[in-house]
C-alpha positions as CSV (number, residue, x, y, z in Angstrom):
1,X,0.0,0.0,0.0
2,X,1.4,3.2,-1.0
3,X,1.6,6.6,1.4
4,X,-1.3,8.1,-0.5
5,X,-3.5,4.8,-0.1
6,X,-3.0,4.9,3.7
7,X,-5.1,7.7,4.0
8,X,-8.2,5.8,2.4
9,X,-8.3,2.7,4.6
10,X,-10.9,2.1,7.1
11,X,-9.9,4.2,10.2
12,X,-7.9,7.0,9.7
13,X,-3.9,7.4,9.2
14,X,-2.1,7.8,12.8
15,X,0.7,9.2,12.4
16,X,3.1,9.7,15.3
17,X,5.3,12.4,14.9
18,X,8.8,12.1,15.9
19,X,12.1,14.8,16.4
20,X,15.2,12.7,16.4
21,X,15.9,9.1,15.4
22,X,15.7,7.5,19.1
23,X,12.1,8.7,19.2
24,X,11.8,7.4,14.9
25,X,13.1,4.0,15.9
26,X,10.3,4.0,19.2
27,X,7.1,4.4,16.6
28,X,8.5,2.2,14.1
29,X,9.2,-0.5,16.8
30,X,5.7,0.0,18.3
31,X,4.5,-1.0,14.5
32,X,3.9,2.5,13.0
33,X,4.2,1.8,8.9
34,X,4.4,5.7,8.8
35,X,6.2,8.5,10.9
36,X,6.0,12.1,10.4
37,X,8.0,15.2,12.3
38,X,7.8,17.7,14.5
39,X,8.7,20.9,13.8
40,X,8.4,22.5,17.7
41,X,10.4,19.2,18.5
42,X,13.2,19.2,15.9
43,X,13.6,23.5,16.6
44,X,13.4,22.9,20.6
45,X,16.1,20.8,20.4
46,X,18.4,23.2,18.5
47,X,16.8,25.8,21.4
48,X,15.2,27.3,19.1
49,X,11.3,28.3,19.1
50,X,9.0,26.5,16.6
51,X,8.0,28.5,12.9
52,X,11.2,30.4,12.7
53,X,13.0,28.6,10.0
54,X,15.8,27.2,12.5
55,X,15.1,23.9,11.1
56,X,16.1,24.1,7.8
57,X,19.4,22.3,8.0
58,X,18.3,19.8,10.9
59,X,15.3,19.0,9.1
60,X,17.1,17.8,6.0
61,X,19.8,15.7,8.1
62,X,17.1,13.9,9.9
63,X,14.8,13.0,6.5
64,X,18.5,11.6,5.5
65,X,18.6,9.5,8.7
66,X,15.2,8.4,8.7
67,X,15.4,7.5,5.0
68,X,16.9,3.9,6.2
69,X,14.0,2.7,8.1
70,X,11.8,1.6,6.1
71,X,8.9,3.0,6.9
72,X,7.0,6.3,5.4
73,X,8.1,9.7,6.2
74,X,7.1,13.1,5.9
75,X,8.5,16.2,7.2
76,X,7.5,18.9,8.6
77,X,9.0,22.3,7.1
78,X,7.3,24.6,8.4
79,X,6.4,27.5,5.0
80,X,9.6,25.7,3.1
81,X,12.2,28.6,4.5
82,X,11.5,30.8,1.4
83,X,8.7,33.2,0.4
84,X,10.1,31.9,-2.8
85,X,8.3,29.1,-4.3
86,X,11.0,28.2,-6.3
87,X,13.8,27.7,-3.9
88,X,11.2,25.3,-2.0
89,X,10.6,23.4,-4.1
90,X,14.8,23.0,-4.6
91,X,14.8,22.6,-1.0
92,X,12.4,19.7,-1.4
93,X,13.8,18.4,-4.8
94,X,16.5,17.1,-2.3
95,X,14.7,15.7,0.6
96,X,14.3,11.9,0.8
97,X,11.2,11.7,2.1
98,X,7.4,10.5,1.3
99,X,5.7,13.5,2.4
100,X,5.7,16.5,3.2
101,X,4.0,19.2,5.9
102,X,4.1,22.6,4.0
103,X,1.8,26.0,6.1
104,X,0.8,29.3,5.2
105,X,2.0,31.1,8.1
106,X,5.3,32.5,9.3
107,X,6.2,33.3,12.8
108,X,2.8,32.6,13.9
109,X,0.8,34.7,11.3
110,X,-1.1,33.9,8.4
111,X,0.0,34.8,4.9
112,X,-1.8,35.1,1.9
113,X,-3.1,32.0,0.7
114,X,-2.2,32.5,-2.9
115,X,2.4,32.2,-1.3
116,X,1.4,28.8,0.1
117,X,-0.5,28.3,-3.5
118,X,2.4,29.2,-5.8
119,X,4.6,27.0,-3.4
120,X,2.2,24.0,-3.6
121,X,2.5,23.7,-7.5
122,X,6.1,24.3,-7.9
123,X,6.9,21.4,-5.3
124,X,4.5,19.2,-7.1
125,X,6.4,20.0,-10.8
126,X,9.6,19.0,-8.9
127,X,7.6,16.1,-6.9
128,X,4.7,15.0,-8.6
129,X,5.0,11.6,-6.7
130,X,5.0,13.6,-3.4
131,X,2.7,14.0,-0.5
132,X,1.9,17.3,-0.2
133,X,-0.6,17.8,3.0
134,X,-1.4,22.0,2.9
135,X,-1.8,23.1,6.8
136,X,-3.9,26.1,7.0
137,X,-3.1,28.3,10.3
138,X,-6.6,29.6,10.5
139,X,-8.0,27.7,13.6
140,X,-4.5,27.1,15.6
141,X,-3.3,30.9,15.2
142,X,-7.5,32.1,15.3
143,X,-6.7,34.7,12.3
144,X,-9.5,34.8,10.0
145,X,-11.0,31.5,12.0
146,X,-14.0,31.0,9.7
147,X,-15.1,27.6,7.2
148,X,-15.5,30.2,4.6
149,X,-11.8,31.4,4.8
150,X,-10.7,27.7,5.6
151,X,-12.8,26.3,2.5
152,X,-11.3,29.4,0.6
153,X,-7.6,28.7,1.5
154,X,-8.2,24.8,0.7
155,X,-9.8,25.0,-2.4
156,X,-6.3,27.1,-3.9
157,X,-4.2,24.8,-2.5
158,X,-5.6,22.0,-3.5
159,X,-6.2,23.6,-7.1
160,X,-2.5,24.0,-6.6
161,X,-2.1,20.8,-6.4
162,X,-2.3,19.6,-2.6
163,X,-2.6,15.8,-1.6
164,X,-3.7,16.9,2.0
165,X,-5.0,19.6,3.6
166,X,-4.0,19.7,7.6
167,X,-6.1,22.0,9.8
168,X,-4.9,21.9,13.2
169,X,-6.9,23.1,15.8
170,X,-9.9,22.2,14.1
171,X,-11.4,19.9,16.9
172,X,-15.3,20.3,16.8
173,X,-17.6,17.8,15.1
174,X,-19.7,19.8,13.3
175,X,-16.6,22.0,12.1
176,X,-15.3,18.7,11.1
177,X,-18.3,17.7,9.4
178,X,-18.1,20.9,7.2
179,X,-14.6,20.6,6.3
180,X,-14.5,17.1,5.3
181,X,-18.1,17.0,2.9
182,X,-16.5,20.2,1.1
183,X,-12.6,19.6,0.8
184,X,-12.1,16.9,-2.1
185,X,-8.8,15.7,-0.6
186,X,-8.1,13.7,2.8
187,X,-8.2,15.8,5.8
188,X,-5.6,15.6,8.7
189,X,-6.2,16.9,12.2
190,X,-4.9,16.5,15.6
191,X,-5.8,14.1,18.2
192,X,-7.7,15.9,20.4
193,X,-8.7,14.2,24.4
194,X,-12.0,12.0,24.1
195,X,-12.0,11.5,20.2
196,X,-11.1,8.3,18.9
197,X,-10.3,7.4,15.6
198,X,-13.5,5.6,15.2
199,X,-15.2,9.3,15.7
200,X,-13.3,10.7,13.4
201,X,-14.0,8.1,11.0
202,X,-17.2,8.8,10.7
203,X,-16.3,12.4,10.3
204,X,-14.6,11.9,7.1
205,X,-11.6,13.0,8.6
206,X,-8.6,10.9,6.9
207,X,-5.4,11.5,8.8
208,X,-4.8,12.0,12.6
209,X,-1.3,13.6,13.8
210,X,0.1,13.7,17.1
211,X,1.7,17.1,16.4
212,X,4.5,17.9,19.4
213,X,2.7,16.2,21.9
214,X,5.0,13.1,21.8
215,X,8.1,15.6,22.5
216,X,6.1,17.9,25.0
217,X,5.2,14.7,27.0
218,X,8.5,13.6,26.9
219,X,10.2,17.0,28.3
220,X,7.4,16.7,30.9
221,X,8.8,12.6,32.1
222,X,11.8,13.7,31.9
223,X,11.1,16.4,34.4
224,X,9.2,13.9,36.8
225,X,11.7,11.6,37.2
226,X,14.4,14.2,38.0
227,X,11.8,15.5,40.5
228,X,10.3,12.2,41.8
229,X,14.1,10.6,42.4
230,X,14.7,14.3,44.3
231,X,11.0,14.3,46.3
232,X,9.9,10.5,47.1
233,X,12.6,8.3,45.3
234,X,10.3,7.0,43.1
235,X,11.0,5.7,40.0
236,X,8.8,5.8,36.6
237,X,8.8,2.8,34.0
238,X,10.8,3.6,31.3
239,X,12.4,1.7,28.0
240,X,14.9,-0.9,28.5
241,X,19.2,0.6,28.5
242,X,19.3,-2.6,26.6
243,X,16.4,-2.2,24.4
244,X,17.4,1.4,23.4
245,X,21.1,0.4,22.9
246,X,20.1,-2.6,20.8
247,X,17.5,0.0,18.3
248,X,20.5,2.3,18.3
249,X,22.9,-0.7,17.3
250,X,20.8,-2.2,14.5
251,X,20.0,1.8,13.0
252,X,23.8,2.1,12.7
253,X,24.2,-1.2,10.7
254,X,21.6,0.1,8.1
């Protein structure tokens, strides 16, 4: 089954989303057949904050690490580093990947939807074969949060040529209901507390992304044990030395 035919099966695409290749190598161990990125994780780990374009450089030296495993990819680039829609879609020309995330918005503000448009097509005459999955900011930044200027922003990118369309933030049912019965192409949202993927199923919504929770709920166990060991001694499960050492042994065979 290809990338694109995951997000037509019966429940909706889960796809973890992962910042490094110890976190990679966890999904694809816990049976994930596709991994995506995040960018918050990848640019808190360089200390940098998320939608800045830190993560050009970082983002194409993990897609080369993760290219081994097997597995789908896509990345998360944030707008593609360029208001030029050209040198994204050279940026992309190089990545090795299955997918990619590409947003209209920089530093946390929405930009006119006919940039992310121009960017859309001139990835897809350098990558037809690629995933392209269009995030529109309107609901997670709550600029212009309207269907009419959702439906409006997804109907140039995927005229554009858009695989996807990724609104994040877009949680409600009857929101969901809208976007899905008017946007021709699968939609991706996130997980969101009390929704499973059977819910969103019958939604029509076609892909499900964990976004940087992963990495937030990792900086928050990490925190816990260093507090519980330094308040009551108490230890939390965690994987195997010998488990991650043998992942980490077996990724630097491939």
């Amino acid at each position: 089954m290809s990338f694109a035919e995951l997000h037509h099966a019966d429940l909706p695409l889960l796809l973890p989303n992962a910042w490094d290749v110890p976190s990679a190598l966890a999904f694809l161990d816990a049976g994930f057949e596709a991994i995506g990125t995040s960018s918050l994780g990848v640019a808190s780990s360089l200390g940098r904050p998320d939608g800045d374009r830190a993560t050009r450089d970082a983002n194409l030296r993990l897609a080369r690490q993760l290219s081994v495993l097997g597995c789908y990819v896509t990345l998360d680039i944030e707008d593609g580093y360029s208001e030029d829609a050209d040198e994204v879609a050279a940026y992309v020309a190089d990545l090795p990947v299955d997918g990619i995330n590409l947003e209209d918005s920089i530093e946390g503000r929405l930009v006119p939807p006919e940039v992310l448009a121009a960017k859309i097509s001139a990835v897809k005459g350098r990558r037809p074969e690629l995933f392209v999955n269009a995030r529109i900011d309107t609901y997670w930044f709550r600029e212009l949060a309207t269907v009419e200027e959702t439906l409006h922003r997804a109907e140039q990118y995927v005229a554009a040529g858009a695989d996807g369309v990724f609104v994040p933030g877009a949680s409600e049912p009857d929101l969901l209901r809208q976007l899905t019965s008017r946007i021709p192409v699968p939609l991706n949202v996130l997980a969101s507390p009390g929704t499973s993927l059977l819910d969103l199923a019958a939604l029509g919504v076609r892909r499900v992304s964990t976004g940087s929770l992963p990495y937030r709920a990792a900086i928050q166990a990490a925190t816990d044990v260093a507090t519980g060991v330094r308040d009551t001694g108490t230890l939390p499960s965690s994987v195997g030395y010998d488990v991650l050492q043998a992942r980490l042994v077996d990724y630097s065979r491939r």
